[in-house]
N, C-alpha and C positions, 0 to 999 in steps of 0.2 A: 954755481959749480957745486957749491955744497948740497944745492937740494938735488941736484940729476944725480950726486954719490948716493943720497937716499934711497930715490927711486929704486937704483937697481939695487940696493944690498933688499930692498923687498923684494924685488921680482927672484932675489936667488934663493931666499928662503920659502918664498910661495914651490917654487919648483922643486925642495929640498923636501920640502912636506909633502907635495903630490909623489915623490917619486916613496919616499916611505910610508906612506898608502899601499901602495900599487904591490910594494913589496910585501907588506903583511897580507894583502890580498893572496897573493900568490903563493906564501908558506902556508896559510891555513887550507887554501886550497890541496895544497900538494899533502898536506897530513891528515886530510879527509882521505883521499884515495890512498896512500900507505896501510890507515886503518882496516878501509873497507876489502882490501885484500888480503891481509888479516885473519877475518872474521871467516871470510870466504874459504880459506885454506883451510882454518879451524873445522867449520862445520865438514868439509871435505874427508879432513880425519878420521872424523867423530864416524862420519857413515860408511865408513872403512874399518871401523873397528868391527871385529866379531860380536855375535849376540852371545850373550854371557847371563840373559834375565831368564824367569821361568816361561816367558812369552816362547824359550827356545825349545820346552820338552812340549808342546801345547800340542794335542794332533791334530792336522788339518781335518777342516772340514770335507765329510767324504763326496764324491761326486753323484748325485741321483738325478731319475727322470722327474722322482717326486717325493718319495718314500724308497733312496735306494737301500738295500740290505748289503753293506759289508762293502762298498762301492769304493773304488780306488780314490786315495786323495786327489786333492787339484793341486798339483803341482809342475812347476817347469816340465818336468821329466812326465808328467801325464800324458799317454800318446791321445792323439784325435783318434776316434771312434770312428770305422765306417760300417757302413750297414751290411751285415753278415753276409759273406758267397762259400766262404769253405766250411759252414754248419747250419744246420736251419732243422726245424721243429719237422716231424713226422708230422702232427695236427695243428694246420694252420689257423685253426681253432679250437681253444680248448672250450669244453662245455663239464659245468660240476655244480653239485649241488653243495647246499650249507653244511660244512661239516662232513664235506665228503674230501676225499686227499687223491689226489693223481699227479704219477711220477710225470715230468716233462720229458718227451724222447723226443732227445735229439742225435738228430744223421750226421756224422761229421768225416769228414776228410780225412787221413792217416796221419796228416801233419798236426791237429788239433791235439791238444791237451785238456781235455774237459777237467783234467783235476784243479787245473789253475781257474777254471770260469767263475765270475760270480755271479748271482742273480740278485737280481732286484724287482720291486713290485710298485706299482705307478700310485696305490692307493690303500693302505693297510686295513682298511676298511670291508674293503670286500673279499681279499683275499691275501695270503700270507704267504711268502716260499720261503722254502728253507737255504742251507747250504749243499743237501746234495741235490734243487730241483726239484723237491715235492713240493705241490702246489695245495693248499687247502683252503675249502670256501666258505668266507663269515658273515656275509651276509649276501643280500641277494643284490646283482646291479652289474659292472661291466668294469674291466681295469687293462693295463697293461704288466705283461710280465717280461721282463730285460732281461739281457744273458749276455754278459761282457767277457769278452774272451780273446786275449792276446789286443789287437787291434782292432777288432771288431765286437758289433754288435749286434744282437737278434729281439725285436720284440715281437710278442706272441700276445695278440688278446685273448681276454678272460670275460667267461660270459658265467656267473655265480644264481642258481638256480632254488628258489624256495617250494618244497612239496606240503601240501595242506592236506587233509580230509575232510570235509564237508558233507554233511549227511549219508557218510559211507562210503562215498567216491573219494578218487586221489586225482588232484592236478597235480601240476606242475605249472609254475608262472599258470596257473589258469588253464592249462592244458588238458583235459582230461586224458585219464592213460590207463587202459584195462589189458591186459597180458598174461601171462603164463602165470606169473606171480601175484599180480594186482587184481583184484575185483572189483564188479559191481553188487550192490543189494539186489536180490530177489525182486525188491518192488522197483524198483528203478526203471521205468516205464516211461521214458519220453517221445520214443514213435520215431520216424522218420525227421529232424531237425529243419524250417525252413533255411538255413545258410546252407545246410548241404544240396537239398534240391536243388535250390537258384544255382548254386555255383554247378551241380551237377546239368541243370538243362544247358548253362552257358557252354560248357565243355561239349555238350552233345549237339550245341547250334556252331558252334568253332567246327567239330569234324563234322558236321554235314555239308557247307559250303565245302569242304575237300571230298564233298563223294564217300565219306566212311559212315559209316550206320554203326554207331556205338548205341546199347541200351543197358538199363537193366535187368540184373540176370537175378539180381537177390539183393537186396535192402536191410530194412529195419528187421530184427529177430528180436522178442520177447525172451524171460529169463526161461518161463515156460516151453517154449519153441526149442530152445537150443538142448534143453533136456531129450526131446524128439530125436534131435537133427545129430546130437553127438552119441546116443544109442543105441543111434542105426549103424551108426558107422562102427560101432564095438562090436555088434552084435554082428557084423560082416566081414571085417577085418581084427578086432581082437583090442585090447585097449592100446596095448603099446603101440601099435599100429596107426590106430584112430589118434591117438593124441598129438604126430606128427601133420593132422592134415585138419583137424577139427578141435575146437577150444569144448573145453568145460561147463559149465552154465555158469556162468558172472563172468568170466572170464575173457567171452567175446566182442570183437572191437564191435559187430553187427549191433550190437543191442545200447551201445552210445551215443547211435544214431548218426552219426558221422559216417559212416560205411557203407561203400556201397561194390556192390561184386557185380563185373560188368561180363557183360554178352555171353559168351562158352565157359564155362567153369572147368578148364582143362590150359595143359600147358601149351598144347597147340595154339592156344590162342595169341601166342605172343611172336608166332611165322606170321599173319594175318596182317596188311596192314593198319586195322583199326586198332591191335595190339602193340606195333611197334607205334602208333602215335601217338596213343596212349603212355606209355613209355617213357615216350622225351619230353613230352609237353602237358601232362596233366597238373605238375608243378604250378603252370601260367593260369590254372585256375582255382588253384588251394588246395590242393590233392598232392598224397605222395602215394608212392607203390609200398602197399604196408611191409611184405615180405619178401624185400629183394633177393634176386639172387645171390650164394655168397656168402649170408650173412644167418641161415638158419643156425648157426650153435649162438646166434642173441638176438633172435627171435623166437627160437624155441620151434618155428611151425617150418615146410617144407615151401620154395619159392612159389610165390600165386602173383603171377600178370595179370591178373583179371582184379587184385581186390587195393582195390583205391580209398583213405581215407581224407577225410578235411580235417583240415589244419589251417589254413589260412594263405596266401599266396605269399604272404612275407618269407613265413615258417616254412611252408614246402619248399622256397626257392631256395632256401640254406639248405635243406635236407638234401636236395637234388643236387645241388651243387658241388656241395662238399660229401656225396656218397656215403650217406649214413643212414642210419636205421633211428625210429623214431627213439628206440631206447635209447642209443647213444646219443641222438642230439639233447633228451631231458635226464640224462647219469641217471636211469633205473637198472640197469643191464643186471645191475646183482641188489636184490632190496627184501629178499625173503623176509629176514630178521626184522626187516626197520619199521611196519606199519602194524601192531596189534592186533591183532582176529577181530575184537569185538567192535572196531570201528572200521573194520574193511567186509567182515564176513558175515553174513546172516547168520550161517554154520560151519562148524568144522572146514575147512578147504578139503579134503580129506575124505570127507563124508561118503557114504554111498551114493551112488544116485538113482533115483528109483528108476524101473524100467519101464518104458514109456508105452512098451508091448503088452506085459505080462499084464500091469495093473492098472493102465487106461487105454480100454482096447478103443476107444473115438480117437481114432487117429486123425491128426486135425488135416483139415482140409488144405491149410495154406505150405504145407511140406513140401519143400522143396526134392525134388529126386533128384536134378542135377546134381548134388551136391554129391552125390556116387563117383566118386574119379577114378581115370584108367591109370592103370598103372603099366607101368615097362611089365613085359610078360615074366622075368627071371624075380620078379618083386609079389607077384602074387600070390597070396599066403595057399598053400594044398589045399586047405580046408577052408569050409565045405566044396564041392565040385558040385557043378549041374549043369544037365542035359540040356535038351531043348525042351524037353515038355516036363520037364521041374520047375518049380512057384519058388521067386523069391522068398526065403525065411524071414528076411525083415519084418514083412508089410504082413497087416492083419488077415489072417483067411478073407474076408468081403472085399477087402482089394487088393487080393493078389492077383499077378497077370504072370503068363509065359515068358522065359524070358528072349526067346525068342521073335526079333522085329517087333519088341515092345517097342513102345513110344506112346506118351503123354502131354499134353498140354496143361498147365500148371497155373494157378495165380499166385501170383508173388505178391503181398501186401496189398494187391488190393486193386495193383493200378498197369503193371506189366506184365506181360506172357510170357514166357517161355517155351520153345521147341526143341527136348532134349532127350535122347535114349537114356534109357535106365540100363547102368551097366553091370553085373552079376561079376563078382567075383573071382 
């Protein structure tokens, strides 16, 4: 009896001890999670509190494509950007040289605020703008220019252009570029260029399968020649006159060898169809129209459909495309000031030019006549007048002809004829 009282006063203390176990189990339990609720509310405060450190004046970092200028923070309240409809750039391309500056014009809607816009520049590198929009160029290469504005945004590429001289000539990116203002040396003598031929016979096997008979009409001109050839033209029309239809000597794109003056050397030639094909598609073979219509106050010369230069079919298809003149796509348009005499000029720009009449009467054989253009009759200067049985004053007493139902066959450099009246006056 006494040992079965044992037994169980063990079995109630075995149970007495498991069940306060089980209870400590359970308060440590339960004062783990009191804690960690806690900690959790704490830290909850904590990033509830207001920022009170100098992390609080710090200015965000601003928003750019790459290199933005003055570009709104990133912040909550920064709107999304969409791509510009109610303002957009007048030149979907800009074009400038190092150190040259050009305002951005932009077209904007009535509802726009350009005073609020920023810009930005994709690459500081090549190019810089400011805050009202002027864009200026630091080195030579390509960027984008950004125009943030209300809720939108415009970018505008930059193409940053370097001018050299080299033995008297001026490129551009490589480009050669002789004009009203730029020259070539006196010796500058490279002839007719194999890249323009080739590209020129392609061009003339392209309109032959359509039935057009393009040739040409006048090519390569020496420094010499063009002394001739601009002259005549003073000496029949007056210089002021001449200077809107005839270059200089150095001055002319003919003698760069890239040039080439095709079929009629008249405007008529651009009613013709080999003129209007000429036109739209000389582009597709490295040619632009040197003096488009339109654009004579930056070209200097009067519109010629006939005179086609090489540039390369990359370069023309941007000229054509975006409707510019060779100056504008290489920023020469205004460059008087910028290139030295003595690395651009033989002599003076200025200079006289000797008269190619008076003091070398061997008038050269290869002169072109066409080069005489008609003019609208209300344009004709009065002076001189002549008959029918009056001798051109140009041409040396030994080959003067009547000018009436003149007409001559000509060699052009060597290799093409010509069929053109010699027109008086």
């Amino acid at each position: 009896m006494a040992q079965q009282a044992r037994k169980t006063r063990r079995k109630d203390r075995a149970r007495e001890a498991f069940m306060l176990l089980m209870l400590s189990v359970v308060l440590v339990f339960g004062f783990g999670l009191i804690v960690g609720k806690q900690e959790t509310s704490n830290l909850q405060q904590a990033q509830a509190v207001p920022k009170t450190s100098a992390e609080e004046t710090t200015e965000p970092e601003p928003v750019t494509e790459a290199v933005a200028v003055n570009a709104q923070p990133e912040t909550e309240t920064t709107p999304e950007f969409h791509q510009a409809t109610s303002f957009r750039s007048a030149d979907p391309q800009i074009y400038l040289r190092v150190n040259h500056t050009k305002q951005l014009n932009l077209l904007c809607d009535p509802s726009v605020n350009l005073s609020e816009a920023i810009y930005g520049v994709s690459d500081e590198n090549i190019a810089v703008v400011d805050e009202f929009g002027m864009i200026t160029g630091v080195s030579r290469g390509e960027c984008t220019v950004s125009v943030f504005c209300g809720a939108e945004t415009l970018r505008i590429p930059v193409t940053v252009r370097e001018l050299t001289v080299r033995d008297g000539c001026t490129y551009v990116d490589d480009i050669l570029i002789a004009n009203k203002s730029i020259s070539l040396p006196e010796d500058y003598d490279p002839g007719m260029l194999p890249e323009t031929a080739e590209a020129f016979k392609e061009l003339q096997d392209a309109a032959a399968e359509l039935g057009l008979n393009i040739y040409q009409g006048s090519g390569y001109r020496s420094y010499q020649y063009q002394i001739t050839c601009y002259n005549s033209l003073v000496a029949a029309y007056g210089e002021e006159y001449a200077n809107h239809i005839s270059a200089k000597p150095g001055h002319s794109e003919h003698q760069t060898g890239y040039t080439v003056d095709c079929n009629t050397i008249n405007e008529t030639f651009i009613n013709t169809p080999e003129g209007q094909w000429l036109d739209k598609h000389c582009h597709e073979y490295g040619f632009i129209i040197r003096y488009p219509e339109g654009k004579e106050d930056i070209t200097g010369y009067d519109y010629e459909c006939w005179h086609i230069r090489y540039v390369g079919v990359d370069v023309a298809t941007e000229i054509y495309e975006q409707g510019l003149t060779l100056e504008e796509y290489l920023d020469v348009v205004s460059i008087e000031n910028e290139i030295p005499p003595s690395e651009t000029e033989e002599t003076a720009p200025d200079r006289e030019i000797p008269n190619g009449y008076e003091e070398n009467m061997a008038y050269p054989e290869e002169t072109v006549y066409s080069e005489m253009p008609v003019y609208p009759e209300e344009t004709i200067p009065a002076e001189p007048v002549y008959d029918e049985t009056q001798y051109i004053s140009t041409l040396p007493a030994e080959t003067a002809a009547p000018v009436q139902n003149y007409q001559e066959v000509i060699p052009d450099d060597g290799e093409e004829f010509i069929d053109a009246p010699l027109i008086a006056p």
